[in-house]
C-alpha positions as CSV (number, residue, x, y, z in Angstrom):
1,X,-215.6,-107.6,-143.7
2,X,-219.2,-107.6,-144.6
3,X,-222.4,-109.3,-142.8
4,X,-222.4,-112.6,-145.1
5,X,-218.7,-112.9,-143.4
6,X,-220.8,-113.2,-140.1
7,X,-222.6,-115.8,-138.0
8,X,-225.8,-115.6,-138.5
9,X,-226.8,-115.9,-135.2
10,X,-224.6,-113.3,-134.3
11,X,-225.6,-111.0,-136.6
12,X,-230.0,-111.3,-135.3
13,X,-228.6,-110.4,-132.2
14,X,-227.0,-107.2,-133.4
15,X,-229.8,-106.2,-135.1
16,X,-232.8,-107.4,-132.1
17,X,-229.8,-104.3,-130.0
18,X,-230.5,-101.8,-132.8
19,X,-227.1,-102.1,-134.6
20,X,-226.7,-100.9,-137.8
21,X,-224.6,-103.6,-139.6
22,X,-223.8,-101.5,-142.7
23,X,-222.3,-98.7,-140.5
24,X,-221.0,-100.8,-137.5
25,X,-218.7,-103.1,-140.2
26,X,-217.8,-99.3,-142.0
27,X,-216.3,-98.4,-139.3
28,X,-214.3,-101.3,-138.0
29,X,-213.3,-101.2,-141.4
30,X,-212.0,-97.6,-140.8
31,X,-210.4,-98.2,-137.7
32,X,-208.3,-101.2,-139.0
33,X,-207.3,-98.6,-142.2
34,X,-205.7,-96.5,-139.5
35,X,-208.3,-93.4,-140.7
36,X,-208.6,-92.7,-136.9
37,X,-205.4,-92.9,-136.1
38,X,-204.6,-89.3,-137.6
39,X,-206.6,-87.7,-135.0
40,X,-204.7,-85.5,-132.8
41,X,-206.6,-84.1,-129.7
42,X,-204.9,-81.6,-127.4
43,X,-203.2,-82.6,-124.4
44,X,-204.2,-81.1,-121.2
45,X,-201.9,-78.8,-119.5
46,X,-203.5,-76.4,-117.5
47,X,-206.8,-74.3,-117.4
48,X,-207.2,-71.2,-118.8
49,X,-207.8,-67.5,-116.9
50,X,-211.1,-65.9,-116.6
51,X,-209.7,-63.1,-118.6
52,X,-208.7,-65.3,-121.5
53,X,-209.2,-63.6,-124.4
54,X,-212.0,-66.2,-126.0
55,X,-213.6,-66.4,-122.6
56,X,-217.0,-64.0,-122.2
57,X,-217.9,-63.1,-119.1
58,X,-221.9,-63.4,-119.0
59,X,-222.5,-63.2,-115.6
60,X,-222.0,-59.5,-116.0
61,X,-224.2,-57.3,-118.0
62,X,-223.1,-57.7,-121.6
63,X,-222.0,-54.9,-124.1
64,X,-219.8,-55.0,-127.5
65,X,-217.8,-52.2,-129.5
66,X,-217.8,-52.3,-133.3
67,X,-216.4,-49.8,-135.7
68,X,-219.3,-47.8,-137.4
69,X,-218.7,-49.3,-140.9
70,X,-218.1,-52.8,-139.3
71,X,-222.1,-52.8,-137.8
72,X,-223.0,-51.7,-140.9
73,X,-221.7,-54.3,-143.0
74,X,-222.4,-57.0,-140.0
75,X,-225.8,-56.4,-139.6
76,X,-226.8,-56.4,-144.0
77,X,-224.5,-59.9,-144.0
78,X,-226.8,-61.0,-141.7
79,X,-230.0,-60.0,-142.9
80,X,-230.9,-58.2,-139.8
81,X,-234.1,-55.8,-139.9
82,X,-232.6,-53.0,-138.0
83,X,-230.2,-49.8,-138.0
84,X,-227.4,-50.4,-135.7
85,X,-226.9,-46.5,-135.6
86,X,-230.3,-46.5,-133.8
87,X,-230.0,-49.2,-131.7
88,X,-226.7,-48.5,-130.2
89,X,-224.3,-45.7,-128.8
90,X,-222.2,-43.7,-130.4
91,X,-218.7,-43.6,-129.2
92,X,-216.9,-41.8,-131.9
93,X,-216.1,-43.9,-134.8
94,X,-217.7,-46.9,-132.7
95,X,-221.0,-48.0,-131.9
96,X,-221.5,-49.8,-127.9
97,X,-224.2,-52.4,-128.2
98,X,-225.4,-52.8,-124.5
99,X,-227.2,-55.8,-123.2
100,X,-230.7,-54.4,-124.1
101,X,-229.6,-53.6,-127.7
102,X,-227.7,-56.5,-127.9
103,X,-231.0,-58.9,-127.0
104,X,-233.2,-56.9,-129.4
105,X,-230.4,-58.3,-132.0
106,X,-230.8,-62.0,-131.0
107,X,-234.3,-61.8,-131.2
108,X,-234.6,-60.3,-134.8
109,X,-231.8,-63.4,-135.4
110,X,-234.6,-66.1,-134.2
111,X,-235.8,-66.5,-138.3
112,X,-232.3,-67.6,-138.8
113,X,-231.7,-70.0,-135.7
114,X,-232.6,-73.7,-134.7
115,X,-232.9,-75.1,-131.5
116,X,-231.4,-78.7,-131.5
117,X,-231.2,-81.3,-128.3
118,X,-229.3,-84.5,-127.5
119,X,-232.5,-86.8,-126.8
120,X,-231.2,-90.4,-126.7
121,X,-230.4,-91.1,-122.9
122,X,-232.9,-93.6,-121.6
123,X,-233.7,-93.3,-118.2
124,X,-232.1,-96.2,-117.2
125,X,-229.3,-95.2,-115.1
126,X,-231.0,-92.1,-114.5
127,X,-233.2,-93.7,-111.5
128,X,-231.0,-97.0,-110.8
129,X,-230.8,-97.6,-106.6
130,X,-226.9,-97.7,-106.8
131,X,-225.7,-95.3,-108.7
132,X,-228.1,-92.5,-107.2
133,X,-226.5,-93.9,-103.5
134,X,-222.8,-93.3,-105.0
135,X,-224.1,-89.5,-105.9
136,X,-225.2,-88.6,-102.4
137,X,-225.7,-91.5,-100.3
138,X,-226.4,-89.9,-96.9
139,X,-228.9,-87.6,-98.6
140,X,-230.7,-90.7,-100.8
141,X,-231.7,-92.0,-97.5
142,X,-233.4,-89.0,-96.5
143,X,-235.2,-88.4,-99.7
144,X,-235.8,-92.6,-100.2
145,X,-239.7,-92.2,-100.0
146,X,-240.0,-89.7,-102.9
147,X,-236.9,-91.6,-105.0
148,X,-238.8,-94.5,-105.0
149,X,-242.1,-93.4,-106.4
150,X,-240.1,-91.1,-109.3
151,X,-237.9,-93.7,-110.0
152,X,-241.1,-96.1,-111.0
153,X,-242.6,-93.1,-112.9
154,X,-239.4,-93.3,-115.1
155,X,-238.5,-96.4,-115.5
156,X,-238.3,-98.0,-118.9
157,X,-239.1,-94.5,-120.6
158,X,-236.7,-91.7,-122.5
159,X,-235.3,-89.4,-120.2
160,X,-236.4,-86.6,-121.7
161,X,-240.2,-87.5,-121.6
162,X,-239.8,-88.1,-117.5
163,X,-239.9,-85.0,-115.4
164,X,-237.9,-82.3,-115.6
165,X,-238.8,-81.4,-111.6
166,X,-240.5,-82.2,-108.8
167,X,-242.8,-80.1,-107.3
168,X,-242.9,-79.0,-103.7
169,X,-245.9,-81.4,-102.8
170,X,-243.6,-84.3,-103.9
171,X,-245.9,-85.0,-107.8
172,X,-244.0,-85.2,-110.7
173,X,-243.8,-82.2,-112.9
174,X,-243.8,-81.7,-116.8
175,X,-241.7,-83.3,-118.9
176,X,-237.8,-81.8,-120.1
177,X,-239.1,-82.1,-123.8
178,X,-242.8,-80.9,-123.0
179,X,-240.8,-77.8,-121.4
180,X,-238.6,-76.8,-124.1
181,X,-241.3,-76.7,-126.6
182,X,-243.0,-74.6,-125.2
183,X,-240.0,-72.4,-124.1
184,X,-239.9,-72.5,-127.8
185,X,-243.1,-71.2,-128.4
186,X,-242.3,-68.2,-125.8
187,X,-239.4,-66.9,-127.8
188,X,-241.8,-67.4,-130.8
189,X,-244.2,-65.2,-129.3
190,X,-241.5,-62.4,-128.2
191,X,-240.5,-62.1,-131.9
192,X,-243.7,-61.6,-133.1
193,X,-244.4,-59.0,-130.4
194,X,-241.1,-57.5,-131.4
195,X,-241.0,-57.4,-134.8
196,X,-244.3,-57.5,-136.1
197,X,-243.7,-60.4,-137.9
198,X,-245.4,-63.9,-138.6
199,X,-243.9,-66.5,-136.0
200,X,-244.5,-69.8,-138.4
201,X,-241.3,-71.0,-139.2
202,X,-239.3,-69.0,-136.7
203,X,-236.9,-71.4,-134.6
204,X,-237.7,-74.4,-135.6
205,X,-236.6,-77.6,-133.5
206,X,-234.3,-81.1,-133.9
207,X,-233.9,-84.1,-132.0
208,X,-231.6,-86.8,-131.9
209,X,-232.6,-90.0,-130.6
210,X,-231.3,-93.4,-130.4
211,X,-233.1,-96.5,-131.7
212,X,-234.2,-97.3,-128.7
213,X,-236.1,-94.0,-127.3
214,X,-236.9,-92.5,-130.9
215,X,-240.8,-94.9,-130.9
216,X,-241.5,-93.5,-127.7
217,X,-240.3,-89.7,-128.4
218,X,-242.0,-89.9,-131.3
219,X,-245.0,-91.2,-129.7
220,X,-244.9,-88.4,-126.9
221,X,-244.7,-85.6,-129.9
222,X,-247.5,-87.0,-130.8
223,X,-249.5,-85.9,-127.8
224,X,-247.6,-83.1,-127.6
225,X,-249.0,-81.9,-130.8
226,X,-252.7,-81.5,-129.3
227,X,-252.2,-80.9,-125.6
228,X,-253.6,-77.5,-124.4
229,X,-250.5,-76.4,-123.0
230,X,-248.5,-76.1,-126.3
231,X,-251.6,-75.3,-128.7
232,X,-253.4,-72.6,-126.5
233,X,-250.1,-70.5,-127.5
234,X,-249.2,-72.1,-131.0
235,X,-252.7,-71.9,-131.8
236,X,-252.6,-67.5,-131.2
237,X,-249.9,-67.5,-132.8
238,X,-250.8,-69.2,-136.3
239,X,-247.5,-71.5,-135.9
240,X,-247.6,-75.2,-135.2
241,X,-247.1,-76.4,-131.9
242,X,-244.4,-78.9,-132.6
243,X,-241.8,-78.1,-135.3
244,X,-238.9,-81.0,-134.9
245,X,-236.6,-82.7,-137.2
246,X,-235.4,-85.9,-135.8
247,X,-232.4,-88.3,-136.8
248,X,-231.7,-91.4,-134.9
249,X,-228.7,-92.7,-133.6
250,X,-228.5,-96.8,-134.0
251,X,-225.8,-98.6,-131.7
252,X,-222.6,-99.5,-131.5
253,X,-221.2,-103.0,-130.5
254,X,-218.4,-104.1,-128.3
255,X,-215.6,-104.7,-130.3
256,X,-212.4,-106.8,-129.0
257,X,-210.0,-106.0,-126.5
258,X,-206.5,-104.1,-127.3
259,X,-204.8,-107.3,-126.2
260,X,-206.1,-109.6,-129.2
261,X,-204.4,-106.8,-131.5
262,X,-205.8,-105.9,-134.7
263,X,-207.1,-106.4,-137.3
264,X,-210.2,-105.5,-134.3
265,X,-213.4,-107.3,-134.8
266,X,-216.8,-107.3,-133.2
267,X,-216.6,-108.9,-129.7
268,X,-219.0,-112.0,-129.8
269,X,-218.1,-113.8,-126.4
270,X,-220.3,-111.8,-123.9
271,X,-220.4,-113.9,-121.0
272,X,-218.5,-116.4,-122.2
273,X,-221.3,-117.7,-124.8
274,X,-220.7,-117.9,-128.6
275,X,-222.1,-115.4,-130.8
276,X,-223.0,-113.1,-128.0
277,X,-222.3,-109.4,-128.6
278,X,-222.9,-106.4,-126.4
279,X,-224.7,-103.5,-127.7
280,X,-224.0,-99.5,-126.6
281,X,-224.1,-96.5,-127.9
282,X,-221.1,-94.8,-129.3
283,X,-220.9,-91.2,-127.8
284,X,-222.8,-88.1,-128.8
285,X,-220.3,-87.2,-130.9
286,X,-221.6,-88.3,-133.3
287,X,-224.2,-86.1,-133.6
288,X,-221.9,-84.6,-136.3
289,X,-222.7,-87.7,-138.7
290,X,-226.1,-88.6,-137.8
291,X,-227.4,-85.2,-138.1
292,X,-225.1,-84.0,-140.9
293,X,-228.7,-84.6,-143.5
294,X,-230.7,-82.1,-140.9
295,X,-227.9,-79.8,-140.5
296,X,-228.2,-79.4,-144.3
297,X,-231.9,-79.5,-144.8
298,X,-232.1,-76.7,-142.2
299,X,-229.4,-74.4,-143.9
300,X,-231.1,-74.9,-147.1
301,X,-234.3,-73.4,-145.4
302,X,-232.5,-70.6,-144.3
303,X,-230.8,-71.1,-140.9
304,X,-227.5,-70.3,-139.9
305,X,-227.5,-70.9,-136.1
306,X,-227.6,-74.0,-134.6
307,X,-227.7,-74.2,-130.8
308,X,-227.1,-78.0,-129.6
309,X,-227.8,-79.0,-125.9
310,X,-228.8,-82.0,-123.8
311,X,-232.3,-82.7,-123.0
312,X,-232.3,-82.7,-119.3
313,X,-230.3,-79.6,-118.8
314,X,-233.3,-77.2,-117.6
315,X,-230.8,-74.2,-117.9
316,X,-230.5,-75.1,-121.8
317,X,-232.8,-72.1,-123.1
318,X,-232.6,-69.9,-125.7
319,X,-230.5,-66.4,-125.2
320,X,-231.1,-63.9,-127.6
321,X,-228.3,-61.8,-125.8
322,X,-225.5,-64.9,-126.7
323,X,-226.7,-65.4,-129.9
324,X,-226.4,-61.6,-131.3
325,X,-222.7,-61.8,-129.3
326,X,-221.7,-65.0,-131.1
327,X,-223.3,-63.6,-134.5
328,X,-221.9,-60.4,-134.7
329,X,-218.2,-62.4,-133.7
330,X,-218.0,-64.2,-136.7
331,X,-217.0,-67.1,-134.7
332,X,-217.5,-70.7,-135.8
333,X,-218.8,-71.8,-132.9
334,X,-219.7,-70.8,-128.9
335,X,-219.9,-72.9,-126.1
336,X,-221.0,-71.9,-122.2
337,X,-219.0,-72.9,-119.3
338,X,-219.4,-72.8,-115.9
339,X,-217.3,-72.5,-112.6
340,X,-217.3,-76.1,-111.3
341,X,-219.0,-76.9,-108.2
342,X,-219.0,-80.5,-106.4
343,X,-221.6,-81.9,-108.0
344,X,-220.1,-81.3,-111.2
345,X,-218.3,-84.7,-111.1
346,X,-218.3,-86.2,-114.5
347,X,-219.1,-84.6,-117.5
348,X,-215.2,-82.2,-119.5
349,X,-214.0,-79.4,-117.9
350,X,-212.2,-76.4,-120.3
351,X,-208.3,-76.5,-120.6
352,X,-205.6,-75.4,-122.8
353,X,-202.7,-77.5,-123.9
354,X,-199.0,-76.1,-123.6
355,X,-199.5,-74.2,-126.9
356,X,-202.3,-72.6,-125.4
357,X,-205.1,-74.3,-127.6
358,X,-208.4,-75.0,-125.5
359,X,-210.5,-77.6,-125.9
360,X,-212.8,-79.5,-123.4
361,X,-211.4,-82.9,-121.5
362,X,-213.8,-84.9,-119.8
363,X,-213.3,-85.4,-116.5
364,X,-211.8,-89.6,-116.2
365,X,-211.3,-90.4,-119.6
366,X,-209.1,-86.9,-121.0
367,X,-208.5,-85.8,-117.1
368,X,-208.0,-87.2,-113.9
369,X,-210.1,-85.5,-110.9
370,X,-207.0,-85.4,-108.9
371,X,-205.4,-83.3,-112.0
372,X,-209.0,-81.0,-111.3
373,X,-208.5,-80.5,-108.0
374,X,-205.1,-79.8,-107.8
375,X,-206.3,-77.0,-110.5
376,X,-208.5,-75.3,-108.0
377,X,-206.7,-75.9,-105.2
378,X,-203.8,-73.2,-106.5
379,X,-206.3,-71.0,-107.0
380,X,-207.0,-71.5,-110.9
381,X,-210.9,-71.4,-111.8
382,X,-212.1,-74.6,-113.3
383,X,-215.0,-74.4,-116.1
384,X,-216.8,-77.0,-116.5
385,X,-218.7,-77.6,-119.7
386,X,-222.5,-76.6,-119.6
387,X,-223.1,-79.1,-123.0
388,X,-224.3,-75.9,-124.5
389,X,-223.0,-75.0,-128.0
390,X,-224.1,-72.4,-130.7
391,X,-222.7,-73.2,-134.5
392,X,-222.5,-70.9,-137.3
393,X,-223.7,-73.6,-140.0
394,X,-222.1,-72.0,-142.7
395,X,-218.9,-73.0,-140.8
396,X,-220.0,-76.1,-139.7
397,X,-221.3,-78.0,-142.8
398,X,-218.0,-77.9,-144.5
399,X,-216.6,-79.8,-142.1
400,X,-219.1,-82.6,-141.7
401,X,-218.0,-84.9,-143.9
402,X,-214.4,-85.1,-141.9
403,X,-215.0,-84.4,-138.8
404,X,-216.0,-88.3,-137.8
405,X,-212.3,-89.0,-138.3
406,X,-210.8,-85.7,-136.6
407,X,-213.1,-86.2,-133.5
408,X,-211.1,-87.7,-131.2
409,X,-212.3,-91.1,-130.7
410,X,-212.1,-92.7,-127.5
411,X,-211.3,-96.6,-127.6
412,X,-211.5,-97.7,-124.2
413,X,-210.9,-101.6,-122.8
414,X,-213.2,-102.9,-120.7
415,X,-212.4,-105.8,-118.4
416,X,-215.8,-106.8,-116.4
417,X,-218.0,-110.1,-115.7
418,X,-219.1,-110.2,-119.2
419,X,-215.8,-110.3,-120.7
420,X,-212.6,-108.1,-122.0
421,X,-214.3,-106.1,-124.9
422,X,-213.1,-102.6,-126.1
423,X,-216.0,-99.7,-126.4
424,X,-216.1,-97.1,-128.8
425,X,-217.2,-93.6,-128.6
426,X,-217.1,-89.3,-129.5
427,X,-217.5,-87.0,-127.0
428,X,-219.4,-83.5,-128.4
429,X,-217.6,-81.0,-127.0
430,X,-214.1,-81.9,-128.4
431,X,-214.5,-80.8,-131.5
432,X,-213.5,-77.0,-129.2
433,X,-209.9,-78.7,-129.9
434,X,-210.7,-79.1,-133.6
435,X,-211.5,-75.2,-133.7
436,X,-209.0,-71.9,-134.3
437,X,-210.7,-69.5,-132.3
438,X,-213.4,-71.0,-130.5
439,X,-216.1,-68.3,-128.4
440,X,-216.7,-69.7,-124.9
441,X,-219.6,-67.9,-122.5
442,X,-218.6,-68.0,-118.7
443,X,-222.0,-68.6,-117.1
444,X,-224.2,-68.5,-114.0
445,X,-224.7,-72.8,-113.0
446,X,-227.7,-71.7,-111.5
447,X,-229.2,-69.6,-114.6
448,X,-227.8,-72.1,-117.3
449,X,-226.8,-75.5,-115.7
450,X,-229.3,-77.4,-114.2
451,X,-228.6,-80.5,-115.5
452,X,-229.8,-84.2,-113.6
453,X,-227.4,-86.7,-114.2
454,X,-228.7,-88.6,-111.5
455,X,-232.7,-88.9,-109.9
456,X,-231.2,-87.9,-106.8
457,X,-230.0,-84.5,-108.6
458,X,-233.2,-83.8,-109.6
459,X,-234.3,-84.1,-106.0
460,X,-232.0,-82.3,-104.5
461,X,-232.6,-79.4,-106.9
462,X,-236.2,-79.7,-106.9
463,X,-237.2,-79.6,-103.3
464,X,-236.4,-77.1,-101.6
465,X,-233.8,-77.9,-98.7
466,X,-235.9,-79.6,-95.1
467,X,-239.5,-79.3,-96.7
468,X,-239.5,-82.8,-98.4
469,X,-238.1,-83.6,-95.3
470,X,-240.9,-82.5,-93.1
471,X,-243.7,-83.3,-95.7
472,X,-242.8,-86.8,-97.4
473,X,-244.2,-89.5,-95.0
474,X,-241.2,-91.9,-93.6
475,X,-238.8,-89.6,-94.3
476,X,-235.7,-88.6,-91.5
477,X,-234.3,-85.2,-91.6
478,X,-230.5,-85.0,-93.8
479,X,-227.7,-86.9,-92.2
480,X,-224.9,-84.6,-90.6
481,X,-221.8,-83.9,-93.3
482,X,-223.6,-82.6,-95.8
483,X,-224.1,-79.0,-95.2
484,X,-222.3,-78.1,-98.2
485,X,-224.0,-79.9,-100.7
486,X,-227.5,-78.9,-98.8
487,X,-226.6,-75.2,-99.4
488,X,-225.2,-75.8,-103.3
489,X,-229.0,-77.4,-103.7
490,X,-230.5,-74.2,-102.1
491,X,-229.0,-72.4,-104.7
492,X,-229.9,-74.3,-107.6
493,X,-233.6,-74.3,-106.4
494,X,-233.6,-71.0,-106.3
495,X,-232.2,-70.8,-110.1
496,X,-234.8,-73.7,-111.1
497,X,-237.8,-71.4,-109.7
498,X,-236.2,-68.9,-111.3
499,X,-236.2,-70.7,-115.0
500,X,-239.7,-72.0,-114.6
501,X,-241.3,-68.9,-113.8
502,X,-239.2,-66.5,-116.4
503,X,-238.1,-68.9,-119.4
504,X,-240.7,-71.8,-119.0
505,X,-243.6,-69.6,-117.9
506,X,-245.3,-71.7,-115.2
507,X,-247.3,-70.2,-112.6
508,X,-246.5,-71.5,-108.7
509,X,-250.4,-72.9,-107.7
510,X,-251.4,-74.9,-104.9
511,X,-247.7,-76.0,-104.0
512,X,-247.2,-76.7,-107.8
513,X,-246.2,-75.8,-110.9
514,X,-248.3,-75.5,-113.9
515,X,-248.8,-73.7,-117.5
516,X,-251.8,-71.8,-118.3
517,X,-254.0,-73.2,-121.0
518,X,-254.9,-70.5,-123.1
């Protein structure tokens, strides 16, 4: 099938959503070839022990043994500027790399390492009335005053140009991109301090965005290129204040329902109306495909490491002491896990097929929750995935070419008010299943998952537990029930004041947080 084949009305309403015909049509024409249907993705049996053998424990202080001759050869592969003889301890014919020598590693790594974010969520659902209610609905009708006045700051924009946190006196703080810029810019500043070295060039940034937040990111950069918070640093430093390379992801459409059988074509009867289609996006997963031409622009500069995170997840920082672990493994690829807690309700926990291969199953469409709980409740610790991962790209560009047709891809049917469509879509962190021996970093949720879902997370994460309460006008004080969800957001604040003050660099002034201008 190609465009000409389609209505023409049809077709300006594909492209007014920000479909990409050309690719849309290329892939219906793959799926009816049966190239997806090759894909085999691992079927969840169980989850796998803390002291699985790929599993890393890094809420403990972290150390590695090589062999003498191994460092050696590890650290000249990788072009690192140091003796490994002097930097760790002798064991005999073995060198221990402790956590201090281990993070003196990552950082001499930062030339070699990008920092990349998922950046294409709008805001949307983020601050929508119902949705927040279903997270925590006794609690959204404490916290309503102060819901209602964030939710109109980010309506209509990117969600990772809306705030990344509230602070105590209920104003909206800097924005999640704003804030890993110049987290950015801090790691910049301890390699040059380190090393001696020039910091221009060193961890450079990427983006993907979707067509419909990539004007208004863009524009945002924009400001973010001369605000005094970013250039006050970039500018002692002799390094730009924003270094990103973008790619943008265009939409998917609905395509027909199972039941009409194949060969499947784009669903045009949204609502009953002819020639209606209904534009979404098709899964992060594909990341892999619309960043394959910065994945391979970056190598060709130099870098080997690629870390890949979403935007909103304020624990998504860089970790010198994870990268040097990863590097000196000679693993493809790492990825950081976390023990589940209850408001970690949808998003792929970690699990291991019958075999024993592990890959990561998101919770409803590869998983039931029952199956979850039923995990925990004999006494087996769930991980859930943090959306962090680390790639070697030497490893990874190989495969990008075929990895759109070994990612499993989920073809869902839909049955709702405006019709019985089918949606497409690839889910990241399955490509774990695609890998032989996959790293995998058990975390601290409060040091390196803070992630808002939902407005009300941010809230609840935000404020510290009874001051919005007492401060916010209108408000009532929490609703009984909710004890344990009070005390889980205790704990995350205390992480979130934690990250601002020691990765982000804010100072705490007059009941809010801010960044020096230097």
């Amino acid at each position: 099938m190609n465009t000409e084949e389609l209505n023409p009305v049809l077709v300006e309403k594909l492209l007014a959503e920000g479909v990409d015909l050309d690719r849309m049509l290329r892939f219906l024409g793959d799926l009816n070839a049966g190239k997806y249907d090759r894909q085999s993705s691992v079927e969840p049996e169980t989850v796998p022990p803390i002291d699985h053998p790929s599993i890393f424990d890094r809420t403990k202080s972290a150390s590695v043994s090589l062999g003498r001759e191994e460092a050696r050869l590890r650290f000249s592969e990788l072009g690192i500027a140091l003796d490994p003889e002097r930097i760790a301890r002798a064991e005999g014919d073995r060198l221990l790399f402790d956590e201090a020598a281990l993070r003196l590693t990552g950082i001499y790594l930062y030339p070699q390492t990008a920092y990349g974010v998922l950046n294409g969520g709008s805001a949307s659902s983020y601050a929508d009335h119902k949705k927040n209610r279903e997270y925590s609905g006794a609690l959204f009708d404490s916290y309503g005053g102060i819901f209602e006045s964030l939710a109109e700051e980010c309506r209509g924009k990117p969600k990772g140009i809306t705030p990344a946190y509230i602070n105590p006196d209920g104003t909206p703080g800097y924005s999640f991109l704003l804030l890993k810029l110049r987290m950015l810019l801090e790691h910049r500043k301890l390699y040059a301090e380190t090393s001696g070295q020039s910091a221009a060039g060193v961890l450079p940034s990427f983006q993907m965005t979707s067509v419909h937040t990539d004007l208004s990111i863009a524009e945002a950069l924009r400001g973010y290129t001369v605000c005094e918070e970013l250039t006050g640093l970039s500018d002692s430093l002799d390094c730009p204040s924003v270094e990103m390379y973008t790619a943008s992801q265009s939409m998917m459409a609905a395509i027909t329902h199972s039941s009409e059988g194949r060969p499947r074509r784009i669903f045009d009867r949204a609502w009953g109306e002819e020639n209606s289609p209904i534009a979404m996006p098709g899964g992060h997963g594909q990341n892999f495909e619309i960043l394959a031409p910065v994945y391979r622009r970056m190598h060709e500069k130099g870098i080997r490491y690629a870390w890949l995170g979403n935007i909103d997840n304020m624990g998504y920082t860089v970790d010198p002491v994870s990268l040097a672990l990863f590097a000196l493994s000679g693993k493809e690829a790492a990825f950081e896990e976390s023990w589940r807690t209850p408001m970690d309700v949808k998003g792929g926990i970690l699990v291991s097929d019958r075999s024993g291969r592990l890959t990561c199953a998101d919770i409803g469409p590869a998983i039931s929750f029952a199956d979850v709980l039923d995990f925990e409740a004999a006494g087996k610790p769930v991980l859930f995935n943090c959306g962090i991962g680390l790639f070697d790209l030497d490893k990874l560009i190989p495969r990008l070419d075929s990895l759109p047709y070994r990612l499993p891809l989920r073809v869902t049917d839909q049955d709702k008010d405006a019709g019985k469509y089918a949606q497409a879509e690839q889910i990241t962190w399955e490509i774990i299943g695609l890998l032989d021996d996959p790293m995998f970093f058990a975390v601290d949720k409060s040091k390196r998952f803070l992630a808002a879902k939902m407005l009300m997370e941010n809230i609840l994460t935000s404020l510290p537990p009874g001051k919005a309460e007492s401060e916010a006008e209108g408000l009532s004080a929490p609703k009984p029930g909710i004890e344990s969800q009070t005390a889980l957001s205790a704990a995350l604040h205390e992480g979130l004041c934690r990250l601002l003050r020691e990765e982000y660099r804010l100072s705490f002034t007059g009941d809010r947080w801010v960044l020096p201008r230097l």
